[in-house]
VMD Tcl script that draws the C-alpha trace (Angstrom):
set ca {
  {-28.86 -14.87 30.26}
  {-32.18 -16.42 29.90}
  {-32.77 -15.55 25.59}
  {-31.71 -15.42 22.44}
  {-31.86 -12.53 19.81}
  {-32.09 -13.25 15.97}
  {-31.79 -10.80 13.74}
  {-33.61 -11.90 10.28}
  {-31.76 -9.87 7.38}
  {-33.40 -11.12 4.46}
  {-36.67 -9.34 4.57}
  {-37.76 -6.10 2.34}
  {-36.16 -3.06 4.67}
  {-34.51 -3.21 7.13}
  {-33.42 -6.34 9.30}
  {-36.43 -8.24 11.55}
  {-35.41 -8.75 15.67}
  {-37.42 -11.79 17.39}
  {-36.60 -12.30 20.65}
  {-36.59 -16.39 21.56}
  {-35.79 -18.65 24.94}
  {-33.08 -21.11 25.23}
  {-34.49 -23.73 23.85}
  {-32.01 -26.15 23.27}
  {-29.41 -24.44 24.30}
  {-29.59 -24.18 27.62}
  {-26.52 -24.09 29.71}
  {-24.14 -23.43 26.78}
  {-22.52 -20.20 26.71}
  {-19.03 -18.49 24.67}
  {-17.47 -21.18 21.99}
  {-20.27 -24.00 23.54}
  {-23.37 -22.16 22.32}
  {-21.51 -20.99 18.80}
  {-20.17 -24.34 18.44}
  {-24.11 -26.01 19.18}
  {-25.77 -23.15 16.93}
  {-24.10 -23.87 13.89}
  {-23.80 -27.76 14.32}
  {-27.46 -28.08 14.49}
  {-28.74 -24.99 12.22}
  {-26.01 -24.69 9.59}
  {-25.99 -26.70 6.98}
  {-22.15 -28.22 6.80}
  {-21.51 -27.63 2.74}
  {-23.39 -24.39 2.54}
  {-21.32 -21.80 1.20}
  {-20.00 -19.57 4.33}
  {-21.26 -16.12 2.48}
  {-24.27 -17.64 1.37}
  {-27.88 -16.86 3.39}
  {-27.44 -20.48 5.23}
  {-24.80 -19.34 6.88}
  {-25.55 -18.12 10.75}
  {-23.28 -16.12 13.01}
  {-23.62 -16.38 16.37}
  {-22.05 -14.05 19.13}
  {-22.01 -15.40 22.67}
  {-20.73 -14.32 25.67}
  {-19.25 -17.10 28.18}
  {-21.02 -18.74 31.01}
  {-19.42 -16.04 33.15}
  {-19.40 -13.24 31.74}
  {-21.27 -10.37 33.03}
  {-21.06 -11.16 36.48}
  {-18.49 -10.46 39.17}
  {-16.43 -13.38 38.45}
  {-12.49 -12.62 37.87}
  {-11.78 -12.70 33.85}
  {-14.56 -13.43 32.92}
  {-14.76 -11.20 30.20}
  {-14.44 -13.29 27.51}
  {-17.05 -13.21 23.75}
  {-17.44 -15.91 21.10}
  {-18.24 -15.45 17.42}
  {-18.93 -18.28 15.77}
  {-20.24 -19.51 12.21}
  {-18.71 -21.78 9.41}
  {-15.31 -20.11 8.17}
  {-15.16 -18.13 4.66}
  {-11.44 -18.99 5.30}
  {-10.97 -23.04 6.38}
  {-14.71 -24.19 4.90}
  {-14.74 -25.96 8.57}
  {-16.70 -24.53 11.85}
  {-15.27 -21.56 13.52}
  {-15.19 -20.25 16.81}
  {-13.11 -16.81 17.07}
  {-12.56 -15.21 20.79}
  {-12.42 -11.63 22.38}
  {-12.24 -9.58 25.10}
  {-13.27 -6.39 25.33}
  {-16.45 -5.51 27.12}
  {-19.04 -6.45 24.54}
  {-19.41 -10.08 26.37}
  {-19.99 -7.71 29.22}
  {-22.63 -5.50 28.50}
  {-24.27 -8.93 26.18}
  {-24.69 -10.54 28.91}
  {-26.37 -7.78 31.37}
  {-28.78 -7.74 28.63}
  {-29.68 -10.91 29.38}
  {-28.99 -12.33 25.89}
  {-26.95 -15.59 25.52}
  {-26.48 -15.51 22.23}
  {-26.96 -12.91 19.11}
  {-27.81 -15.49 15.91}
  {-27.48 -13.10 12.04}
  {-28.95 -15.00 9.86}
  {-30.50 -14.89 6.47}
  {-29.27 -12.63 3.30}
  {-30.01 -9.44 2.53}
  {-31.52 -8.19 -0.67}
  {-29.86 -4.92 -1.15}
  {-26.07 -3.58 -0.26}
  {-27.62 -1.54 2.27}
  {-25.28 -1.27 5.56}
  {-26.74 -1.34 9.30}
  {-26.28 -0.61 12.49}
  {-28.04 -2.75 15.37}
  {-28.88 -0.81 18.67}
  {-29.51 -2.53 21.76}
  {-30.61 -1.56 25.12}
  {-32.80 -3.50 27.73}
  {-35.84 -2.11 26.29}
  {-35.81 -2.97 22.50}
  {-33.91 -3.23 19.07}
  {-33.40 -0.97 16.97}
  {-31.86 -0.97 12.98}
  {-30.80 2.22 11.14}
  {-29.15 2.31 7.30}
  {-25.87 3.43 8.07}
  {-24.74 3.42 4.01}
  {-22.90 6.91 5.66}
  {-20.18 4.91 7.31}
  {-19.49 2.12 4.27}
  {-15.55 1.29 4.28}
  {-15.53 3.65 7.33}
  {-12.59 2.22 9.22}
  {-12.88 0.95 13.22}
  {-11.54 4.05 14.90}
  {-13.32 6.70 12.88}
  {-16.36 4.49 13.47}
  {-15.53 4.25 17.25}
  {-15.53 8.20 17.31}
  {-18.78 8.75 15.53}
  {-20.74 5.79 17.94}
  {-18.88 7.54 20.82}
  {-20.68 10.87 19.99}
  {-23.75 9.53 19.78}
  {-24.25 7.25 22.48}
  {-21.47 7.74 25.22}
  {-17.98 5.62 25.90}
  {-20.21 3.42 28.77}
  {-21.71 1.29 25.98}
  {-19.90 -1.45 24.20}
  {-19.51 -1.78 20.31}
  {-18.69 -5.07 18.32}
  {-18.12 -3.93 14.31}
  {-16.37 -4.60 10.78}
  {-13.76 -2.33 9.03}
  {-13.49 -2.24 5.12}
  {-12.06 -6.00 5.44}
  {-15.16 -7.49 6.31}
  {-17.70 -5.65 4.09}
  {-15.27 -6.45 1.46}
  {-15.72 -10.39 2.61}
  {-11.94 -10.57 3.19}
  {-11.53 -14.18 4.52}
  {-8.90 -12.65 6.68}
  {-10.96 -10.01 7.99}
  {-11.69 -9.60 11.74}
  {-14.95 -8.76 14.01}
  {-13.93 -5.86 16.38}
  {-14.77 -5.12 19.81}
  {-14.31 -2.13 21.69}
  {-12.24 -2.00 25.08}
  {-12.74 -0.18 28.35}
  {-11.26 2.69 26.95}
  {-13.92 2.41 24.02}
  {-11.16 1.29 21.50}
  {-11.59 -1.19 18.51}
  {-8.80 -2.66 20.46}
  {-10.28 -6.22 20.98}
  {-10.78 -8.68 17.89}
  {-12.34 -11.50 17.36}
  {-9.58 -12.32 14.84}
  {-9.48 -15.61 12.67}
  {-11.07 -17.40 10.34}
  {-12.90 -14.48 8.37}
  {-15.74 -13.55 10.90}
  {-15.64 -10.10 9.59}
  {-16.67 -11.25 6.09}
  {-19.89 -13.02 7.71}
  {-20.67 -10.19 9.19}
  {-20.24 -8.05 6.10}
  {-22.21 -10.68 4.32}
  {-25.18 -10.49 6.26}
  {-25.01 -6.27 5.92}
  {-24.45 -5.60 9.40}
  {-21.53 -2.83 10.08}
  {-22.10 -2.24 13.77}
  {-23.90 -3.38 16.38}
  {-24.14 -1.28 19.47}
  {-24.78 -2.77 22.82}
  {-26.14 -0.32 25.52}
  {-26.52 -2.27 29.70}
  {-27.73 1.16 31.01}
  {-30.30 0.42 33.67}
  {-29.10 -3.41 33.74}
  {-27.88 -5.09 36.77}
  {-24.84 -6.89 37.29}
  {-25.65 -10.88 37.03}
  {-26.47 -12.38 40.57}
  {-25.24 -15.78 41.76}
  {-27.61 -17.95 42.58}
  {-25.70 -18.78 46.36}
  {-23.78 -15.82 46.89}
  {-22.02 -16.77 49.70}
  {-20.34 -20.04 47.73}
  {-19.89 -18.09 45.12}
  {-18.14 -15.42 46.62}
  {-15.43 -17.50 48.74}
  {-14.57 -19.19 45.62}
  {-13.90 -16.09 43.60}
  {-11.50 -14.38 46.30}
  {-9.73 -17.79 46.27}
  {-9.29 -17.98 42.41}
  {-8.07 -14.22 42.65}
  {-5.81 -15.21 45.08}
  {-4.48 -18.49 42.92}
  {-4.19 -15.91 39.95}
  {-2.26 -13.83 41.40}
  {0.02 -16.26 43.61}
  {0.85 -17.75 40.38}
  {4.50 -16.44 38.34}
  {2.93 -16.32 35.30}
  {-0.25 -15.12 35.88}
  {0.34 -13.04 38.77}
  {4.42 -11.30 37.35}
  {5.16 -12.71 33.91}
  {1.64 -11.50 32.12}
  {1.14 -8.25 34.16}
  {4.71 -7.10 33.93}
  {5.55 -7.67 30.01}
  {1.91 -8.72 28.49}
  {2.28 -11.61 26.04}
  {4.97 -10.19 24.53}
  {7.09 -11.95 27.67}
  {7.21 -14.96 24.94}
  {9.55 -13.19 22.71}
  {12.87 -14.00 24.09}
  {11.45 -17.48 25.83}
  {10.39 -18.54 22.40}
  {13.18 -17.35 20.30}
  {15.64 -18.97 22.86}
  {13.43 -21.97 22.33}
  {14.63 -22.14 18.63}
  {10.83 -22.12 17.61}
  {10.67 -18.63 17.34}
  {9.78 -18.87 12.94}
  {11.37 -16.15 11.25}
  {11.67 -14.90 7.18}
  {8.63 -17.26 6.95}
  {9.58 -20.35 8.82}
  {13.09 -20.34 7.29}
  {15.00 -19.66 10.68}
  {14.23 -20.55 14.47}
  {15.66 -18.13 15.87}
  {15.47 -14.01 15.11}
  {18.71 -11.97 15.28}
  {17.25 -8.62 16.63}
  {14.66 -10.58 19.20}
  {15.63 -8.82 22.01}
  {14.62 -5.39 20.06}
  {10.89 -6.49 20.09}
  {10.79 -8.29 23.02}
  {7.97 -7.87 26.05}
  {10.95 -6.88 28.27}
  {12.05 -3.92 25.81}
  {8.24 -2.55 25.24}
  {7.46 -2.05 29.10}
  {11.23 -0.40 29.39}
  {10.56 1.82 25.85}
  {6.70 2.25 27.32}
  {7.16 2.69 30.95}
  {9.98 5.82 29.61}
  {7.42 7.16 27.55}
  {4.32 7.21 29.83}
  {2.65 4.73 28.03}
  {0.80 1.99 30.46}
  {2.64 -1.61 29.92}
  {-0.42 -3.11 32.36}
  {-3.99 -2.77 31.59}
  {-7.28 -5.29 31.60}
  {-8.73 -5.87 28.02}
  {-11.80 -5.51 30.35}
  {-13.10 -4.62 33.55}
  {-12.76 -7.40 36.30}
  {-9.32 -8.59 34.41}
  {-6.92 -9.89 37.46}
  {-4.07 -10.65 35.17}
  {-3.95 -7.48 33.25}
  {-1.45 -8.70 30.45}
  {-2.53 -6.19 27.97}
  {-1.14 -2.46 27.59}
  {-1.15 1.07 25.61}
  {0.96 1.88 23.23}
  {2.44 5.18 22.69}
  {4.74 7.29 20.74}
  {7.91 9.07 21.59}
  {5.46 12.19 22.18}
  {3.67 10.30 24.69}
  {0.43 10.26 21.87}
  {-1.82 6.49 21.49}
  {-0.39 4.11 18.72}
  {-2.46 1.17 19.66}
  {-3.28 -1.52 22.50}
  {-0.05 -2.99 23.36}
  {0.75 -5.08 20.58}
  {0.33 -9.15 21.63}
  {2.98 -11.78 21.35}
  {1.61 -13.16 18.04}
  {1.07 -9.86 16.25}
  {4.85 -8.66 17.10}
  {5.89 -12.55 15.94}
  {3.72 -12.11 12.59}
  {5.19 -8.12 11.91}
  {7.67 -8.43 13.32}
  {10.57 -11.26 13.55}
  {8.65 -13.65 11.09}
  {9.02 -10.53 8.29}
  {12.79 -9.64 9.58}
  {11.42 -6.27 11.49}
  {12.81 -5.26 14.59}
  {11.64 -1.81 15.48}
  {8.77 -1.93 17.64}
  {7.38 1.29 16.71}
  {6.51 -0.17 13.21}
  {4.82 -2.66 14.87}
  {2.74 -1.13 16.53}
  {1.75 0.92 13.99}
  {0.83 -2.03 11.73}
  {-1.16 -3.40 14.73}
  {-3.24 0.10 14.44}
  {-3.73 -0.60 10.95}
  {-4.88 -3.82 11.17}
  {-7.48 -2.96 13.70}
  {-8.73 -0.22 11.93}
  {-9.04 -2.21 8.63}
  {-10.28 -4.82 10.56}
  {-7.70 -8.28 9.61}
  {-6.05 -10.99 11.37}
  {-2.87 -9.91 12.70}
  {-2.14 -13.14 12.30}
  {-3.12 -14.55 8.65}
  {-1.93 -11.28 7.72}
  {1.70 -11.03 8.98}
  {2.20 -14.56 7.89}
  {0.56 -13.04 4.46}
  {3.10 -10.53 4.50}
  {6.26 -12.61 5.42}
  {4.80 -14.67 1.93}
  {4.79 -11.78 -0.40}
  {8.28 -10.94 1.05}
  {9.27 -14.40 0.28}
  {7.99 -14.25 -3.12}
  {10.33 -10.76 -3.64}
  {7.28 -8.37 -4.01}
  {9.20 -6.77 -0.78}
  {12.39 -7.30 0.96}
  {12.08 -9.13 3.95}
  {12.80 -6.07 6.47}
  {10.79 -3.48 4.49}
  {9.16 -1.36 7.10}
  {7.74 0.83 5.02}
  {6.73 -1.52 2.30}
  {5.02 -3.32 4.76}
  {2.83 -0.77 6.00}
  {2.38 0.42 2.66}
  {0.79 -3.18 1.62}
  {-1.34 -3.33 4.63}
  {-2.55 -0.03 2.90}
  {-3.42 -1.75 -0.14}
  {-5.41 -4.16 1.90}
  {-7.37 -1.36 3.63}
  {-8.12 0.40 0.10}
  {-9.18 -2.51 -1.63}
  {-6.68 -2.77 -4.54}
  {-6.45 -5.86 -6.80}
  {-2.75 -6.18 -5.02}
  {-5.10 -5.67 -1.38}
  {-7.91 -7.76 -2.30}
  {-5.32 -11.13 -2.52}
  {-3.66 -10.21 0.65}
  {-6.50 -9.59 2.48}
  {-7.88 -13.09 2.14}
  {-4.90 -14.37 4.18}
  {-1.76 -16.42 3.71}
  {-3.29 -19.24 1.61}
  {-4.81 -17.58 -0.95}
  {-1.23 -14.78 -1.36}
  {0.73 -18.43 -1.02}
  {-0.70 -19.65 -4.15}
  {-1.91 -16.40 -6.17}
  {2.12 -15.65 -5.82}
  {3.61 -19.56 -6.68}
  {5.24 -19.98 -2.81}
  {5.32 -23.53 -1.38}
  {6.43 -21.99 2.10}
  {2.81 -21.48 3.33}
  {2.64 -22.49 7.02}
  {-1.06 -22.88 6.83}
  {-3.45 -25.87 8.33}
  {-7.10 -25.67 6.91}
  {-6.22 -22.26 5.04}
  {-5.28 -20.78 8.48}
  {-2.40 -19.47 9.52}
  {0.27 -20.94 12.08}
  {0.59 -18.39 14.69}
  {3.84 -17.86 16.47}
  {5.67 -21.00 17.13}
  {7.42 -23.51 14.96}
  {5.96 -27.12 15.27}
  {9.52 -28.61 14.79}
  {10.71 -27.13 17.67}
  {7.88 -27.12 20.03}
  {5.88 -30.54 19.04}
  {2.94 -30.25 21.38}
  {1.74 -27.22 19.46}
  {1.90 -29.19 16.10}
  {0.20 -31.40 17.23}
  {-2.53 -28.80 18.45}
  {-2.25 -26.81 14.75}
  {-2.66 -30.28 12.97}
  {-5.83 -31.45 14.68}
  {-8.09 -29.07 16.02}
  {-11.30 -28.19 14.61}
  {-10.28 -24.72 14.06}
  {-7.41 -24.54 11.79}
  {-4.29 -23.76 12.85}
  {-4.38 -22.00 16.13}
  {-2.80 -22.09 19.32}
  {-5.24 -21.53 21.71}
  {-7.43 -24.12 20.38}
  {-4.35 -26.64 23.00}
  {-1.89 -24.30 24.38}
  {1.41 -27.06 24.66}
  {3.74 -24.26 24.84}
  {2.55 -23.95 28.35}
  {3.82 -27.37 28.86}
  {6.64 -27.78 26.43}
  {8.32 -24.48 27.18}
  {6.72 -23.08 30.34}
  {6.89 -26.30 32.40}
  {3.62 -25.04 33.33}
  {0.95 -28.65 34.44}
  {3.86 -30.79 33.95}
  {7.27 -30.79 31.88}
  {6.77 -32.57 28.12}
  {10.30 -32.37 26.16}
  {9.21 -29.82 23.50}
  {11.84 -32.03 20.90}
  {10.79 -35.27 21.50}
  {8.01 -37.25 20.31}
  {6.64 -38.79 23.37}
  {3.96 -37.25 25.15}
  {2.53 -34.38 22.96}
  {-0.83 -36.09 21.42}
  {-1.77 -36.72 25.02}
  {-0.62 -33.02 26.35}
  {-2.50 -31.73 23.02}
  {-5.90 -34.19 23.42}
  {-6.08 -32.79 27.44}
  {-5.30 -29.32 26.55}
  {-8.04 -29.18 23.74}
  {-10.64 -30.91 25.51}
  {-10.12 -27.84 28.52}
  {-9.76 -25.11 26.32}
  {-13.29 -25.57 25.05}
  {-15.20 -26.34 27.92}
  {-13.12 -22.82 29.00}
  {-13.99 -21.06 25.61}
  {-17.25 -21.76 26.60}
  {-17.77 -20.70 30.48}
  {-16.02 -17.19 29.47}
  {-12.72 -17.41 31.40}
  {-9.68 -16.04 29.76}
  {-7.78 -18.69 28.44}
  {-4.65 -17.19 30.23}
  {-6.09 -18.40 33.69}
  {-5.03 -21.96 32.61}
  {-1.65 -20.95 33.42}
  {-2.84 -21.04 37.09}
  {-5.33 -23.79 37.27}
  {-2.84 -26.01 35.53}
  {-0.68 -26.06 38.30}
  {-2.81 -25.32 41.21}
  {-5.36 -27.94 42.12}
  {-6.71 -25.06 44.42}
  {-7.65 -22.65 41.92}
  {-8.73 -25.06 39.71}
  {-11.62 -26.35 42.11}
  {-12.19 -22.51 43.03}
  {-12.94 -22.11 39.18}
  {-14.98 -24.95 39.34}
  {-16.80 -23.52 42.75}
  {-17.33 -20.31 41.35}
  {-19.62 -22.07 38.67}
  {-21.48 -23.75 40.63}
  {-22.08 -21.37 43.25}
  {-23.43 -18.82 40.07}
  {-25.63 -21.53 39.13}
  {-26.52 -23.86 41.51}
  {-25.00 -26.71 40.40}
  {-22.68 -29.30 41.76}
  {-20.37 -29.72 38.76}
  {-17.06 -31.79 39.46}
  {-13.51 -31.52 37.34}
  {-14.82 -34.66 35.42}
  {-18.34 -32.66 34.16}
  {-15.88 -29.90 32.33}
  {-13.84 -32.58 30.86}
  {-17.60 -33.89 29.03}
  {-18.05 -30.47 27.97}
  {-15.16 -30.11 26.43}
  {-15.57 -33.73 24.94}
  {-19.16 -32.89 23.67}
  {-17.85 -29.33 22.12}
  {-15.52 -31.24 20.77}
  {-17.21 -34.00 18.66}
  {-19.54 -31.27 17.60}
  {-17.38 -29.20 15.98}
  {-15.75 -32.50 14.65}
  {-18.79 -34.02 13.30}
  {-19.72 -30.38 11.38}
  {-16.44 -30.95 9.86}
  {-16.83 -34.34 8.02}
  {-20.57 -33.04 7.20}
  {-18.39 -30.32 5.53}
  {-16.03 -32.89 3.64}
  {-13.30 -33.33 6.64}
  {-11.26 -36.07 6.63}
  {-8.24 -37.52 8.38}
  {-5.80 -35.88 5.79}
  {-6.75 -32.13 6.63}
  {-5.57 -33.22 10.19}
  {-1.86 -32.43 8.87}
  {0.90 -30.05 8.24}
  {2.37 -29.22 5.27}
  {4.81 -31.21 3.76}
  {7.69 -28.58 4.36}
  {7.72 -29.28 8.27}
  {8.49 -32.91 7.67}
  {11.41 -32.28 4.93}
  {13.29 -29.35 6.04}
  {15.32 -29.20 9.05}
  {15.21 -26.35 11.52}
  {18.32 -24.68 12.97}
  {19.64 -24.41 15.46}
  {18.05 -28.03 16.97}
  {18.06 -29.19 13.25}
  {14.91 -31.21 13.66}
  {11.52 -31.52 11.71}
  {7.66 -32.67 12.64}
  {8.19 -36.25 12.81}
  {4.78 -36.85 14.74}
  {3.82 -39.41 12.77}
  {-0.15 -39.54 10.88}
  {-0.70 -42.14 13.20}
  {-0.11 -40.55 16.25}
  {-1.93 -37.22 14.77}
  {-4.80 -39.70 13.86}
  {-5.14 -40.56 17.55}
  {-5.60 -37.59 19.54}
  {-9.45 -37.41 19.29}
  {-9.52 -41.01 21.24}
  {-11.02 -41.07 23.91}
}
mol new
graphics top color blue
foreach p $ca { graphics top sphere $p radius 0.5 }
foreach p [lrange $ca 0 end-1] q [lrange $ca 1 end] { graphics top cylinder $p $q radius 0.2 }
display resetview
């Protein structure tokens, strides 16, 4: 991955391609090189629909060769939804065929002059742009079907739904799976409305005739590989818990936890969990021939993702994750996995957040629009959303926004952004992590439920105070300098634990590149992604005071442990320390 492709749309006609080198950015890759891109050439208070406003797609270090999940694509740009730098992560194979290409990084910048829609072809000989004004508010999957027909299921295609050309701040940036699904998002902070800001409804990426990325010692980088498989794979949660059940394993962990949040944070702890747990979708999936294990991509060890399919055996959607049966399901009081999954459909085919938008849903129930329950209301608003109503238009610019349009106090939102699927006063690590990263609230940004509830790289008392801004500072500072090399974040289960496949991660980087990179050199990447993203921030009007939860976590007790956030601003204050 030795260039850079910018795509100008501001001219008369269609968009401009110039092809650059690194530059710069050499040796950044995934959330590094998104990160580095819009720190130095975004301005921080520019408006994030506005022309100054870049995204940048980047697939990791990794990606694109034949190292083991690997698979991994960033989209980055500064959020329509927090007003703070964003970095949003996928699979799918669109990092994949990227990075055969040879491009590190896909920079959209400008604004166009006309609604006109396009689509962005790719191949290893040129660019090409075509007014696709045909397929406006066209939908993911019929989109999917129509790009399939034309150029084959071996290509790879990242796109926006109605969502983002509506500049939903909830809306999502889809990429297509192995299977050529819209399966794979690139799902928070309102990528999609970039995207549909800058005009662009699909961009197709076409490797035919490309190689497979070389290492530069092959014989290093090999042996290191086969022993990071083998760590993956040795390990219980990378190796049984993720392939058997998915993510959806957390269901009954979590909600025996207590910090399972349910009829919008009210409860800790879901009645019907064990309905819509990971245990009950492989039995229900397994009976109906659907496939409970399957690789978002190709070269996936872990294989935690899945099909889903109807009592007929016919596709529903991928096999819904952990957070997305958390946000539609127990967090809105629905237990019947079926639903579910449909409303996971729905959301990729709009193109949303399953996130931001079954918190945003668990809201309007609060607020009595719905019942909390209400299957079919449910779907029925997520319809809205995909239509465009005045009633979908407010939903579909996430939990914030419905929190105040509708008068509700209850909105478990950091930065705009929705808390995903664990309650902070029962698991404190991840409060910490929701409080203080960059991002927003997100879990993946400092996974401490690895810690605090997994006992995965040490055992830190999910209810007690001590510990969790140090578990939270470490587990940031890896998960970026991961974000950026490509590696699915899930293969931190492993090299938390194993000091083997840890340095075997470490080996197969260096063995790709050539370098002699040491556990200490990742931990300064992840400190320099880090302060960048940090530093865009208070250029953006940051301060110390958006590093907090809302008030409600602090002042209302949470059954069954009965406890609240009581990491003090002090202590949140301190986790960037170093």
């Amino acid at each position: 991955m030795d260039k850079i492709l910018r795509i100008d749309v501001s001219g008369d006609g269609a968009p401009k391609a110039t092809v650059t080198d690194l530059g710069d950015y050499a040796g950044m890759g995934g959330r590094g090189m998104t990160s580095m891109v819009v720190s130095k050439e975004v301005p921080a208070d520019c408006h994030p629909l506005g022309p100054e406003n870049k995204l940048v797609i980047a697939p990791g270090l990794m990606t694109g060769s034949a190292a083991s999940t690997s698979g991994r694509i960033s989209v980055g740009c500064k959020s329509p939804l927090t007003g703070g730098i964003k970095e949003a992560n996928a699979g799918g194979q669109g990092g994949q065929v990227m990075a055969r290409l040879g491009y590190a990084a896909i920079i959209i910048e400008g604004e166009p002059k006309t609604d006109d829609l396009y689509k962005v072809y790719v191949n290893k000989d040129k660019v090409e742009f075509t007014q696709v004004n045909e397929f406006r508010m066209m939908r993911n999957y019929p989109l999917a079907d129509k790009m399939k027909a034309e150029y084959g299921d071996k290509v790879a295609m990242i796109s926006i739904g109605p969502a983002g050309e509506m500049k939903m701040c909830a809306s999502s940036i889809a990429v297509t799976d192995k299977e050529f699904r819209p399966s794979r998002h690139a799902g928070r902070g309102g990528v999609g409305a970039v995207m549909g800001a800058k005009g662009i409804k699909v961009i197709i990426l076409d490797d035919n005739g490309c190689k497979m990325r070389k290492p530069l010692d092959a014989d290093k980088f090999k042996a290191a590989n086969k022993a990071f498989v083998s760590g993956l794979r040795g390990h219980a949660v990378t190796g049984e818990g993720l392939p058997a059940y998915g993510t959806n394993v957390l269901v009954n962990i979590v909600n025996e936890s207590g910090g399972f949040p349910t009829n919008n944070f009210k409860q800790g702890q879901f009645d019907d969990a064990a309905k819509i747990s990971g245990e009950t979708m492989a039995e229900l999936q397994t009976k109906r021939g659907g496939q409970p294990t399957h690789g978002c991509h190709r070269g996936c060890a872990i294989q935690c993702s899945g099909i889903f399919v109807d009592k007929d055996g016919n596709f529903v959607s991928k096999q819904p994750e952990y957070e997305t049966v958390w946000s539609h399901g127990g967090h809105c009081g629905i237990d019947d996995l079926d639903t579910i999954a449909r409303m996971d459909f729905m959301d990729d085919d709009i193109g949303l957040d399953t996130i931001d938008m079954g918190m945003t849903l668990g809201i309007v129930m609060d607020a009595g629009v719905i019942e909390f329950g209400d299957k079919e209301g449910a779907m029925r608003l997520l319809e809205e959303v995909g239509k465009g109503t005045p009633m979908g238009r407010i939903l579909g610019n996430g939990a914030a926004f419905t929190a105040k349009a509708f008068g509700i106090e209850r909105a478990a939102v950091v930065k705009n952004q929705a808390l995903p699927a664990y309650d902070p006063r029962a698991i404190k690590g991840i409060g910490v992590t929701y409080a203080t990263t960059p991002m927003g609230a997100d879990h993946t940004a400092g996974y401490a439920i690895a810690t605090n509830l997994l006992k995965v790289g040490g055992d830190v008392d999910p209810l007690s105070t001590e510990g969790q801004v140090e578990l939270s500072r470490n587990l940031q500072i890896a998960t970026a300098a991961l974000d950026a090399t490509g590696y699915c974040l899930f293969i931190a289960f492993a090299i938390l634990d194993q000091e083997e496949t840890f340095n075997a991660m470490v080996e197969s980087i260096n063995g790709f590149y050539g370098l002699s990179m040491t556990g200490d050199d990742v931990v300064e990447l992840g400190k320099k992604i880090l302060s960048m993203e940090r530093d865009f921030n208070k250029r953006a009007g940051f301060t110390k005071e958006d590093d907090r939860l809302p008030r409600f976590f602090k002042r209302e007790a949470l059954a069954p442990h009965n406890v609240t956030f009581d990491i003090s601003d002090e202590q949140l204050d301190s986790v960037f320390n170093w």
